[in-house]
C-alpha positions in Angstrom: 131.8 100.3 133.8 132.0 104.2 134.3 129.3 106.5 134.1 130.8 108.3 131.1 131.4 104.8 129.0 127.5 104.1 129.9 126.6 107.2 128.9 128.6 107.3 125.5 127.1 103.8 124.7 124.1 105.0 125.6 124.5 108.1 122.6 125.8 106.0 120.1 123.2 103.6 120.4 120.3 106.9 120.1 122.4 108.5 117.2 122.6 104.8 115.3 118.8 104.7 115.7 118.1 108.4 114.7 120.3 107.7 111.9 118.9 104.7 111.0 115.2 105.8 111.3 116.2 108.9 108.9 117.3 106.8 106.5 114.6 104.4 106.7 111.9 107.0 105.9 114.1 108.4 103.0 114.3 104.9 101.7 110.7 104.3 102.3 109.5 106.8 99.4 111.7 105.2 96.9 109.7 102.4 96.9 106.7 102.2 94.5 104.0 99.6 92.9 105.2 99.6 89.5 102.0 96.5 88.2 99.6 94.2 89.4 100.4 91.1 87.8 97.9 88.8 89.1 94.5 88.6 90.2 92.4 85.5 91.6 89.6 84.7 93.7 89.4 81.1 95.8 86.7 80.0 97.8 87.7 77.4 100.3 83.9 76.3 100.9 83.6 78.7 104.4 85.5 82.6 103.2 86.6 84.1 100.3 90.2 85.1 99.8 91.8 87.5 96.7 95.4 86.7 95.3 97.1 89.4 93.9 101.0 89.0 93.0 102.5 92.9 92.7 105.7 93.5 91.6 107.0 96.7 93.4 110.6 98.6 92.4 112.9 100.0 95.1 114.9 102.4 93.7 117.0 102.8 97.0 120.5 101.8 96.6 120.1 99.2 99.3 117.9 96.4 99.3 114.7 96.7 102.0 112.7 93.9 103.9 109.4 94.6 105.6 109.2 92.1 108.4 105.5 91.4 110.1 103.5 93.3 107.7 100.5 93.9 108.0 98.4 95.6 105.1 94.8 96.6 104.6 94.4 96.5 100.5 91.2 98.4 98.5 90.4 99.5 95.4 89.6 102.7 94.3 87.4 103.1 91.2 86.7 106.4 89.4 83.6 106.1 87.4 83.6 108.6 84.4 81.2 110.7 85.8 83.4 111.6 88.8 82.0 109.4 91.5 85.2 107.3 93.6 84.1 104.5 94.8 86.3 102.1 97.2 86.4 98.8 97.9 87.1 97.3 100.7 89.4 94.2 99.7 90.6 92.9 103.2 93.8 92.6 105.1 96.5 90.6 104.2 99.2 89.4 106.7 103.5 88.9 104.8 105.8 87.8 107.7 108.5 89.1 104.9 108.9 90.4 101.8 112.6 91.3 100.4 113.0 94.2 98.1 116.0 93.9 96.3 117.5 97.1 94.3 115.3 97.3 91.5 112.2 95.3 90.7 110.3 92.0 92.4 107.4 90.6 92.9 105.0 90.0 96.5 102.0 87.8 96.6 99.4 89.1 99.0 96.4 86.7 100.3 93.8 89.4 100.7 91.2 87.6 103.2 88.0 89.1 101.7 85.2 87.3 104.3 83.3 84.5 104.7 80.7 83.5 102.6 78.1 86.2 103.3 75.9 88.7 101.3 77.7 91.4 102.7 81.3 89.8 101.1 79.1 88.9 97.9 78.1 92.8 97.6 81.8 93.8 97.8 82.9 91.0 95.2 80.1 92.5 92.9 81.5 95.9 93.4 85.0 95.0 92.6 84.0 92.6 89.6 81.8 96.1 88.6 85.3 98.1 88.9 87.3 96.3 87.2 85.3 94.8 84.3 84.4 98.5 83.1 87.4 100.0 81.4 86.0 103.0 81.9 86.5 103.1 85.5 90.5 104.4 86.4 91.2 102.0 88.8 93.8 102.3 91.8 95.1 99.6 94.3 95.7 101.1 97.7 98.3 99.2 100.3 97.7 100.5 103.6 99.6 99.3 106.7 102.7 98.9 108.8 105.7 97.0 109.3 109.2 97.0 110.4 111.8 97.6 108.0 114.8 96.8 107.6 118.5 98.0 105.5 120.4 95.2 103.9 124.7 96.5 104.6 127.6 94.6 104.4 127.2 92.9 107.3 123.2 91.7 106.9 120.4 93.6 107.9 119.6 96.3 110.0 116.5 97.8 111.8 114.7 97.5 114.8 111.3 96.4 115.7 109.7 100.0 115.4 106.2 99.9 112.8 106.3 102.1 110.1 103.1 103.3 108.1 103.1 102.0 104.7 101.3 103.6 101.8 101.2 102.6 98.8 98.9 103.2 95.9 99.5 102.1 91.8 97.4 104.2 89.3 97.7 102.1 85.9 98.0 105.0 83.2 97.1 102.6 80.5 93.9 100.5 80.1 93.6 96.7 81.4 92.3 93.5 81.0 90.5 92.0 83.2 92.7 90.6 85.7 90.7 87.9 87.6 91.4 84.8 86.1 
């Protein structure tokens, strides 16, 4: 192989990724949490653990798969006289979650902590922010993954972690979602 072949493989192979890392972060913010549809709480005897099934819309014209995700998921509650106050839900692990054009739904298992006073304070703080429909609650998703484009041919990416942020601000009262 000659030096210029290696080097033009070499340039196509750094413009594909520029490209495709441009593209990715373009597509990244036209993703958004659009509802939680599902709260629970288990307790397998030893920890604690908070399901919550989200639906998220891409509005990309591509479909788009996080791959090893790794998020860290609170809740922010604004009391009516100002004061924010966030709760620390836990981290959830998705080894992959496809987002297809337009809207689906992710389940996240949200490992809140073992069975501890300090996990019992946080569980009364959250049950305290979201049974007052006073409070304006927010979910924050905060985290990384790789990402991936769906073409023609199947996906494409790379390994690279990207920083995820996501936050849904419900504009209209709830119920209480726990079940």
């Amino acid at each position: 192989m000659t030096a210029s072949l290696c080097a033009g493989i070499v340039l196509s192979s750094l413009l594909l990724n520029t490209a495709t890392a441009q593209d990715l972060t373009t597509k990244l913010g036209s993703i958004s949490v659009v509802s939680i549809d599902r709260m629970s709480l288990t307790n397998n005897g030893s920890a604690y653990m908070v399901v919550v099934e989200i639906t998220f819309k891409n509005q990309n014209a591509d479909p788009i798969r996080f791959r090893n995700a790794n998020f860290d998921v609170s809740l922010n509650s604004l009391h009516p006289d100002g004061t924010n106050e966030l709760v620390h839900l836990g981290p959830s692990k998705l080894a992959e979650v496809v987002l297809p054009i337009g809207s689906t739904n992710a389940t996240f298992n949200i490992q809140m902590g073992p069975t501890n006073d300090g996990t019992t304070a946080r569980l009364l703080q959250l049950f305290n922010a979201v049974g007052d429909p006073s409070n304006k609650v927010s979910l924050l998703l905060q985290g990384s993954s790789a990402l991936d484009l769906k073409n023609l041919y199947g996906w494409i990416g790379d390994d690279k972690l990207w920083h995820v942020d996501l936050t849904f601000n419900p504009n209209i009262q709830r119920p209480v979602l726990f079940n």
